[in-house]
C-alpha angles and dihedrals in degrees: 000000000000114000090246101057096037088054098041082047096054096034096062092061090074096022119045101194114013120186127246087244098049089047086048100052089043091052088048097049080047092057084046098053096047091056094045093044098067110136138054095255087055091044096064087047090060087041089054093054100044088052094036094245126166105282125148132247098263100049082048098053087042085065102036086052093070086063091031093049093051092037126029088189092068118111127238108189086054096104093176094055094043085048095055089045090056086053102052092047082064096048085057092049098049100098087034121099090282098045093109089056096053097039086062093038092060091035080057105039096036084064095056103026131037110252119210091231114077088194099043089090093048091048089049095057089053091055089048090046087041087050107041098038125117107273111194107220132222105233098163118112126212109214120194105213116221116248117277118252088017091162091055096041080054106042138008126176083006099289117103117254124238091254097054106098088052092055092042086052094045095044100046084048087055090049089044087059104040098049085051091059094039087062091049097048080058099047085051093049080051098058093033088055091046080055098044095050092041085053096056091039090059087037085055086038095060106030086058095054092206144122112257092195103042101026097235131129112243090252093065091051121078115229089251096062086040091063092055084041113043099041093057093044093058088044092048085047101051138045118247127288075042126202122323096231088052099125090040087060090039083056088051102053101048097056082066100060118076106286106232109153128017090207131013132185115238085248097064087031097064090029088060101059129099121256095235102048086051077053093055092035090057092045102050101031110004110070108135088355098166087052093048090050091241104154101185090042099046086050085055090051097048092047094056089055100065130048108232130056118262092020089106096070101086093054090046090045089060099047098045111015102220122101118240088214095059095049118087140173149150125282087247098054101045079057097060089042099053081057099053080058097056094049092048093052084048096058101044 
């Protein structure tokens, strides 16, 4: 959906009739920001004010201040309308170098907070679809053969012909080419040869129905633990966007571990896992996990700070203002979700 329609669409649920100045100036605050908004760090930032997130002064009025800056007459105190405008910025950013990041940002968040766009979910799966899906490559290579006799074109009784410069110039432009597209046929052969071992690596994975990280066959692991497990070995196996079939291996795998719970709430879910495998989990994905906006994997972090089980919840509850107890989902999805994580925490 083009910028223009998405935003007039969104817009009129808190303007009725907005004016063609006022969408003018919005579209062009929105061109502004996307330009401005052009990291991971600044990403969550947008991400923490679409889903009114913790985020301080400052970072707020950074963003207000594209708007401010094109029409004196925005205002600043209207949350809602600052909110939809962060959402549409990520719409817009969604096929741009970051779009994988924020594909799996909103795929994650949408999951735990309520987000103002009904279609920003649905826009987000087609950039993920768009990323992870098969290319087929070009691997031929054009060659532009260099001319026959060229000695003798250049030079004859040892003195160079008249044509020769010209020759000389045509023929070092040929080499120049050639030697380009024989460094991207490499590079191709380069990417082609990372698929084609990450494909062997998640065929082995799942052939061998087995944990990488804790040396058990599925059937000794409980689904809960399998959710912390498998989502981080597919993530360890493959580079991120990952594979387009990813949640369909994910599926796959954990109808092979022990079946315990058909839903679970985040707070048993963290409390029933192993110390040792929250230990794994913080080291490998969860490395400033509340900054990054990493929900699973802060409550990790925060679990393995105090000493009992529950006594994380306070600290959770502030940063994120939702209630673990309160949040509940299948075993499925807190895997793919667990593996959002992960390839979030890959890209930033």
């Amino acid at each position: 959906m083009e910028l223009e329609k998405l935003f007039i669409k969104c817009y009129k649920r808190i303007c009725l009739s907005p004016t063609r100045e006022q969408i003018t100036s919005r579209i062009e605050g929105i061109n502004a920001a996307k330009e401005d908004y052009d990291n991971s760090d600044e990403i969550m930032e947008l991400l923490k004010i679409y889903y009114k997130l913790s985020l301080t002064q400052e970072k707020k009025d950074k963003f207000v201040d594209c708007f401010y800056s094109i029409d004196q007459t925005f205002d600043e105190q209207n949350e809602e309308e600052i909110c939809i405008l962060a959402g549409c910025v990520l719409a817009n950013m969604l096929y741009g170098d970051n779009g994988a990041l924020i594909a799996y940002f909103i795929k994650l968040l949408e999951q735990f907070f309520d987000g103002s766009i009904e279609e920003l979910p649905d826009l987000a799966n087609n950039a993920i679809i768009n990323f992870t899906k098969e290319q087929v490559p070009d691997m031929q290579v054009d060659i532009h053969n260099l001319e026959n006799n060229l000695e003798e074109k250049i030079a004859q009784e040892g003195n160079f012909t008249e044509e020769a410069p010209e020759i000389i110039a045509e023929s070092m432009e040929k080499i120049r080419v050639n030697f380009n597209k024989a460094i991207n046929y490499i590079k191709n052969l380069q990417k082609e040869n990372i698929k084609c071992q990450e494909k062997i690596q998640v065929l082995s994975w799942i052939m061998g129905e087995s944990s990488n990280l804790i040396r058990k066959p599925l059937t000794e692991i409980k689904d809960i633990e399998g959710v912390l497990i498998l989502g981080m070995e597919l993530a360890d196996l493959v580079e991120a966007p990952g594979p387009f079939s990813a949640e369909a291996f994910l599926h796959k795998m954990l109808t092979k571990c022990e079946k315990t719970v058909e839903e679970i709430t985040l707070t048993d879910l963290v409390d029933n896992q192993t110390e040792a495998l929250q230990n794994i989990a913080n080291e490998k994905y969860g490395k400033n996990a509340a900054d990054n906006i990493l929900p699973i994997f802060t409550a990790i972090k925060l679990s393995l700070d105090v000493d009992e089980k529950k006594a994380w919840l306070s600290a959770f509850r502030k940063i994120y203002r939702i209630d673990p107890d309160e949040i509940i989902f299948s075993v499925d999805i807190w895997l793919r979700l667990v593996y959002f994580e992960c390839m979030i925490a890959k890209l930033i």
